[in-house]
C-alpha positions, -999 to 999 in steps of 0.1 A, spaced: 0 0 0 9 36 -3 -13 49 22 25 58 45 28 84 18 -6 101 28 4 132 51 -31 156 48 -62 152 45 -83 185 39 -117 168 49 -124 147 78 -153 133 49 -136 104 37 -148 71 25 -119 47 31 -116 33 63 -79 31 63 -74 69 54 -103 76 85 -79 50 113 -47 68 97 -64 100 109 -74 89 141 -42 73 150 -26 107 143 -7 96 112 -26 117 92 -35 154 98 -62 177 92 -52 208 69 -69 237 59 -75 235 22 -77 272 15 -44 278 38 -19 277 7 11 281 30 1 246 49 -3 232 15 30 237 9 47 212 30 33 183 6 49 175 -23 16 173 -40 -23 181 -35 -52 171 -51 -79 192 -57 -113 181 -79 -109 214 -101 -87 218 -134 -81 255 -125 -45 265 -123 -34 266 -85 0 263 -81 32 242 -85 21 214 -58 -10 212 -68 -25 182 -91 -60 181 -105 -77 152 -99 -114 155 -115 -123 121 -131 -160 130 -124 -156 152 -153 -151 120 -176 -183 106 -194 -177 72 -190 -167 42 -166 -140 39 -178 -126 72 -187 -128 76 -144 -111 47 -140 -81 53 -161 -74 81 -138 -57 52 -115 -29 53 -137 -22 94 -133 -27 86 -95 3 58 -99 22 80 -113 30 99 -80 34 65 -65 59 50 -81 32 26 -90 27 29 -126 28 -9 -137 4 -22 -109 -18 13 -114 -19 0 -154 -25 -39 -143 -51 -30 -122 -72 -7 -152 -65 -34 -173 -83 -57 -150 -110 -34 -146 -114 -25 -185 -115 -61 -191 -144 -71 -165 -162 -40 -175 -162 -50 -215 -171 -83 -204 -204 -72 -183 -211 -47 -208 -211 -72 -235 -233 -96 -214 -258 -70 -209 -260 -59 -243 -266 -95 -249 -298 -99 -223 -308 -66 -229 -319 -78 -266 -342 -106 -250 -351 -93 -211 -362 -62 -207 -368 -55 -166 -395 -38 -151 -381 -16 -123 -400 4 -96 -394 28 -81 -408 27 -44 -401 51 -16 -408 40 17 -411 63 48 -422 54 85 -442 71 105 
């Protein structure tokens, strides 16, 4: 794993349960995001906008691509800053390959099943 390499975090709002006991256990920290002198201790940060920031900063925004697998390429530009450019590139390939295989076996049932979906919202009183 490269999670050692993480240092910052500029949201407590994080998915992965490794990056949330990293923070808890103190190994990672808590940085203001709009504080561009804390920024630049890191040798890189992220930020989900293409607009120019500044030499440490990389933009990551692969919700901007229109398909699966356009988002999951961006693995490989994250591997770059790893170190991890062959297992970032093994692990898309793996990806791309499952995903042309589903996508291929649900064009293949979508010629002949056709589902009926509800959509139900349930609420308790």
């Amino acid at each position: 794993g490269v999670l050692e390499n993480l240092k910052g975090i500029t949201s407590a709002q994080v998915a992965s349960q490794c990056v949330l006991q990293a923070y808890a256990s103190g190994n990672v920290q808590l940085v203001n995001g709009t504080d561009a002198g804390k920024l630049s201790q890191f040798r890189a940060h992220f930020v989900s906008t293409d607009q120019d920031r500044g030499c440490n900063f990389a933009a990551y925004v692969p919700s901007e691509e229109d398909t699966p697998l356009q988002r999951a390429e961006w693995i490989k530009y994250l591997g770059t800053f790893t170190n991890s450019e062959d297992r970032a590139n093994a692990v898309y390939d793996a990806i791309k390959t499952n995903y042309l295989c589903l996508s291929k076996a649900a064009a293949a049932l979508s010629t002949r099943f056709k589902p009926v979906v509800a959509w139900v919202e349930f609420t308790e009183v």
